[in-house]
N, C-alpha and C positions, 0 to 999 in steps of 0.2 A: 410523584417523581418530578424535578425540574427538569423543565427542557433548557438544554443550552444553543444558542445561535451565535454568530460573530457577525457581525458585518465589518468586514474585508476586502477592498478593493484589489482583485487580479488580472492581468492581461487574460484576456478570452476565454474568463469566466465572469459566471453571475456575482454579485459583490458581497453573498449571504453562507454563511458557512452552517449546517447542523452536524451539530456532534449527534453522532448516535452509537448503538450498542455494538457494531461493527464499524466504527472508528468517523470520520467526516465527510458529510455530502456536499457539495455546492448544491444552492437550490436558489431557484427563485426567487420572487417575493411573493407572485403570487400564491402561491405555497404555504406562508403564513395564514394565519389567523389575523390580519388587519384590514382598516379601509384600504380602500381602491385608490386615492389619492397617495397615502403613502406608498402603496406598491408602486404607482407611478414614478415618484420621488426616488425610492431607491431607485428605479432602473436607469431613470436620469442622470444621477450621480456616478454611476457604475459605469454610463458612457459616457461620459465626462472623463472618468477615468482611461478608461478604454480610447478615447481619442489623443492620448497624449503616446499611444502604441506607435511605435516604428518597426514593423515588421523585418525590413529591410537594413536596420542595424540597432537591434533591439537596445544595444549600450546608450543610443542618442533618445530614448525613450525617455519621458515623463513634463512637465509642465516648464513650461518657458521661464517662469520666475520664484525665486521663493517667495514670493506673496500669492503667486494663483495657486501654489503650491499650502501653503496655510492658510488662505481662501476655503480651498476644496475639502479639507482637514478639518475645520470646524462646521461646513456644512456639514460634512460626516458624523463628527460629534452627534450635532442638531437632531439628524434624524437616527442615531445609535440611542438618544434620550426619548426620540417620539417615540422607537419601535418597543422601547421597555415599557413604558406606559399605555401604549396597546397591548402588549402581552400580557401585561398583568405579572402578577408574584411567580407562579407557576413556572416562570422562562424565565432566565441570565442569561443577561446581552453583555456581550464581550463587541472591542471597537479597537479596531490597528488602522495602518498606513504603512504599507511598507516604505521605510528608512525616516518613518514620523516617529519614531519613539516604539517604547513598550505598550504592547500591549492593554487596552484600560477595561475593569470589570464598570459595565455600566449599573447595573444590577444586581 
C-alpha cells in the first residue's frame, strides 16, 4: 500500500500532512522514515514559514516580498523532491503553498 504525505506550510502547525485511513494527520518530520538533516530542513522551512505569522492581525500575515515569497516556494519544492527520494516508491509526496498555486504530485 502507498503511503501519502504532503508537505504543506500552515500557521501553527508542523509543515507535513499524512493521509491516513481516518482522513489527515499533521505530523512531524521526525515521524518519517528519513535522515536527520532533512528532518531538520523541513522544520526550518516550516518556521520560516511560521514567522511570516501575525497573530495579532492574521490578514497582515505572510512574506514581505514576492521574491521571499518564491524564494521560500522553491526551497519547498527542493525538499518536497528530497523527501520523495528518501521515501522511496512506497510514499507520494504531494507539495502546496497556500495562494502558490495547485497543488503538485511530487511522486
Amino acid at each position: 500500500m502507498v503511503k501519502v504525505v504532503r508537505l504543506a506550510p500552515e500557521y501553527e502547525c508542523d509543515p507535513l500532512w499524512l493521509s491516513t485511513q481516518s482522513g489527515v494527520e499533521n505530523i512531524p518530520a521526525c515521524h518519517l522514515p528519513i535522515d536527520a538533516a532533512l528532518v531538520d530542513e523541513v522544520q526550518k522551512w516550516g518556521a520560516e514559514y511560521e514567522a511570516t505569522y501575525v497573530p495579532e492581525d492574521p490578514l497582515a500575515s505572510g512574506f514581505s516580498t514576492p521574491r521571499e515569497e518564491s524564494d521560500f516556494v522553491e526551497r519547498g519544492r527542493d525538499i518536497a523532491h528530497r523527501l520523495a527520494e528518501e521515501l522511496g516508491s512506497t510514499w507520494c509526496v504531494y507539495f502546496s503553498v497556500p495562494g502558490a498555486g495547485p497543488r503538485e504530485k511530487i511522486t
